[in-house]
C-alpha positions as CSV (number, residue, x, y, z in Angstrom):
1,X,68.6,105.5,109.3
2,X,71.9,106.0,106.9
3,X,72.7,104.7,103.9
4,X,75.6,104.1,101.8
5,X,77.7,102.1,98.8
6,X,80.9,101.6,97.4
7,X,81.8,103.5,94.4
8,X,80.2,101.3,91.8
9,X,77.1,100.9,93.9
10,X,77.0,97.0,93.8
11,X,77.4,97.1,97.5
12,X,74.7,99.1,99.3
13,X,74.2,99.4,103.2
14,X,72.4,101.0,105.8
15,X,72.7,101.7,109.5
16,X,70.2,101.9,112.1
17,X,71.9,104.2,114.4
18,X,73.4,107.5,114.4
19,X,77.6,107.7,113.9
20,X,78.5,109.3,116.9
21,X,82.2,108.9,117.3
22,X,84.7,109.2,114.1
23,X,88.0,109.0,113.8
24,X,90.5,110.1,111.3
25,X,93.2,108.1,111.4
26,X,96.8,108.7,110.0
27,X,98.8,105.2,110.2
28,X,100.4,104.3,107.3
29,X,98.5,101.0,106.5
30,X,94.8,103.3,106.6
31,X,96.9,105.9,104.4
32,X,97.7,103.2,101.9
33,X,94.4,101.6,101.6
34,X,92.5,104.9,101.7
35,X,94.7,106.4,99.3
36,X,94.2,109.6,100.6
37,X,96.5,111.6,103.7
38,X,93.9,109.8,106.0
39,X,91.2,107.1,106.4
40,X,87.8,108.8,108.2
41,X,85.8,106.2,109.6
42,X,82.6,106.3,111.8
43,X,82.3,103.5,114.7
44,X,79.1,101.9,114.9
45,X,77.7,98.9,116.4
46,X,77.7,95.4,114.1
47,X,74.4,95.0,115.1
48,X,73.3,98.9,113.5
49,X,74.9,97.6,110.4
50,X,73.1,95.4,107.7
51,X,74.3,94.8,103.6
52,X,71.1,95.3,101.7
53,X,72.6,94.9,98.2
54,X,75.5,92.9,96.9
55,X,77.0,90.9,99.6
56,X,77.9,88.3,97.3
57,X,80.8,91.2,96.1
58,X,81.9,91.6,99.7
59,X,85.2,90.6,100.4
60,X,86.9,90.4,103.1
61,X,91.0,91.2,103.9
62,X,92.0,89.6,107.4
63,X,94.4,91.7,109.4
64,X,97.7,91.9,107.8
65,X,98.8,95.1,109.6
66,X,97.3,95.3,112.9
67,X,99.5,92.7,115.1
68,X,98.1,93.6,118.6
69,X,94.4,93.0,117.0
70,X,94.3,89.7,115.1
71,X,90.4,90.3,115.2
72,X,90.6,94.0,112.4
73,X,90.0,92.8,109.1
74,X,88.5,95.8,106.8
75,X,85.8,94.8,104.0
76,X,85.7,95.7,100.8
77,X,83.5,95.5,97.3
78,X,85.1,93.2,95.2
79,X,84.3,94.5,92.2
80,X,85.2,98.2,92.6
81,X,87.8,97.6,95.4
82,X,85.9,100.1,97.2
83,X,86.9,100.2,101.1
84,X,83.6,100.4,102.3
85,X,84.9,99.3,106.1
86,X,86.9,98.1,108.9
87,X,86.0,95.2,111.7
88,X,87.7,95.7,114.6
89,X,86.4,93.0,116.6
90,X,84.5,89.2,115.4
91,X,81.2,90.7,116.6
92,X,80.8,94.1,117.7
93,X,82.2,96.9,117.0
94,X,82.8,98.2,113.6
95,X,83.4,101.7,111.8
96,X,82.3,103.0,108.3
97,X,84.1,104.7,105.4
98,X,82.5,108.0,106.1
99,X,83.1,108.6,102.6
100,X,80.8,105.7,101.6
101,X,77.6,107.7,103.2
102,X,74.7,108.5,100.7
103,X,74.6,111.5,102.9
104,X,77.5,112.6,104.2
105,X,78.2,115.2,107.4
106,X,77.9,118.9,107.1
107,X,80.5,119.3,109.1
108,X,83.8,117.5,110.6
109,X,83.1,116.0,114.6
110,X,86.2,113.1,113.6
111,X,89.6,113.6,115.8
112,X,92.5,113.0,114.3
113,X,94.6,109.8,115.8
114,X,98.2,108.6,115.2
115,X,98.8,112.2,113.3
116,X,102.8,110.5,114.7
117,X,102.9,108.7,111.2
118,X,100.6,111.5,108.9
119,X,101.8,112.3,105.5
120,X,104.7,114.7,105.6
121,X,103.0,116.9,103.1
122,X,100.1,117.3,104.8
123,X,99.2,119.8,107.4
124,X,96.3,119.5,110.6
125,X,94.9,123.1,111.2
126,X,96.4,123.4,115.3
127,X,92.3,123.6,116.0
128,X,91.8,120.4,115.3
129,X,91.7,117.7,117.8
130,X,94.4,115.4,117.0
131,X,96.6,112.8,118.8
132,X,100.0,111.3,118.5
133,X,98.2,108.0,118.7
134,X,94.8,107.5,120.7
135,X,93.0,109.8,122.7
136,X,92.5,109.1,126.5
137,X,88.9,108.5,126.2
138,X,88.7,106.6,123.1
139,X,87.6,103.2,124.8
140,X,85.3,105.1,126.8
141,X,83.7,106.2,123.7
142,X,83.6,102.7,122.4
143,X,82.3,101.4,124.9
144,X,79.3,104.2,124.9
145,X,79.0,103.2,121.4
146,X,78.6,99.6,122.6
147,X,75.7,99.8,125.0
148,X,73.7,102.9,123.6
């Protein structure tokens, strides 16, 4: 079981599974909410994902960015404004601020997507895996995620 919370730690959550599949993705819209050069977020199943603290400071921003997905919204504490999540569908697949673990990975398994739009300033290591915009097997890990 994981665990998280937003910054102030009004918000608290857990998750029953294991994050398997993370992406770091460079779009400009996950750049500007993250604040960062990249938003990291771990997909999960809704249904491994519970509030246990604070969903009254939940809030919720429907999709203002995503035009080919009217179902994304990302979800937020409302006190804080801590980005604690996206939705990418009504009711089943989600991902997690990785940065919003308790405990957070040792190491980096997340592949960088749409590295087309990335911060000019910033640089991926050639290692890395990265795409201009998806990778080939990303729905096949979705769906994996989906009936695990």
């Amino acid at each position: 079981m994981l665990s998280g919370s937003c910054y102030c730690g009004q918000v608290k959550y857990q998750i029953k599974s294991s994050i398997d599949y993370i992406v770091h993705c460079h779009c400009r819209p996950c750049r500007k909410v993250a604040g960062a050069a990249f938003y990291s977020g771990g997909f999960i199943a809704q249904s491994d994902f519970e509030i246990t603290e604070g969903s009254d400071h939940i809030k919720i921003q429907n999709n203002i960015w995503n035009h080919q997905n009217p179902d994304v919204s990302r979800f937020y504490c409302g006190e804080c404004g801590g980005r604690l999540g996206v939705y990418i569908d009504k009711d089943t697949l989600m991902n997690v601020a990785i940065n919003t673990l308790d405990d957070e990975p040792n190491e980096d398994s997340g592949v960088h997507i749409n590295v087309e739009s990335k911060a000019p300033w910033y640089s991926i290591p050639a290692s890395v895996e990265q795409y201009v915009q998806f990778p080939p097997d990303m729905s096949e890990q979705i769906k994996k995620i989906l009936h695990s």
